[in-house]
Residue, then its C-alpha position, 0 to 999 in steps of 0.5 A: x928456839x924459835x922456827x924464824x929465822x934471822x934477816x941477813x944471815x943468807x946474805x953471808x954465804x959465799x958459794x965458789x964458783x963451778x970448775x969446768x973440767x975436760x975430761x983428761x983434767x978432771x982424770x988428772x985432778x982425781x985422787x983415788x976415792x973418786x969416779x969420773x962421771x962422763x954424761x953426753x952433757x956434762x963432766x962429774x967428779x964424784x966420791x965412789x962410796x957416798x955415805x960419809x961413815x962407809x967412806x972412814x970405814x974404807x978408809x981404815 
């Protein structure tokens, strides 16, 4: 293994774009592991446990 990259790899990489959310649709699209985060500037849609292991375990 080597620490060079090959060219054009990054070039594959597709990121969806962001959806704007109001907060009566972000409340509406959430399922129930997740927090609605509400900033004075922006609306988030997070998981309430963040460590992915945490997440199975409560899951169960």
């Amino acid at each position: 293994m080597t620490n060079v990259r090959a060219s054009g790899t990054d070039d594959k990489a597709k990121l969806i774009p962001v959806t704007k959310f109001s907060l009566e649709e972000a409340l509406e699209y959430i399922q129930g592991d997740e927090y609605v985060e509400l900033t004075p500037k922006s609306i988030r849609i997070r998981k309430i446990y963040l460590d992915e292991n945490e997440r199975k375990r409560k899951g169960k």
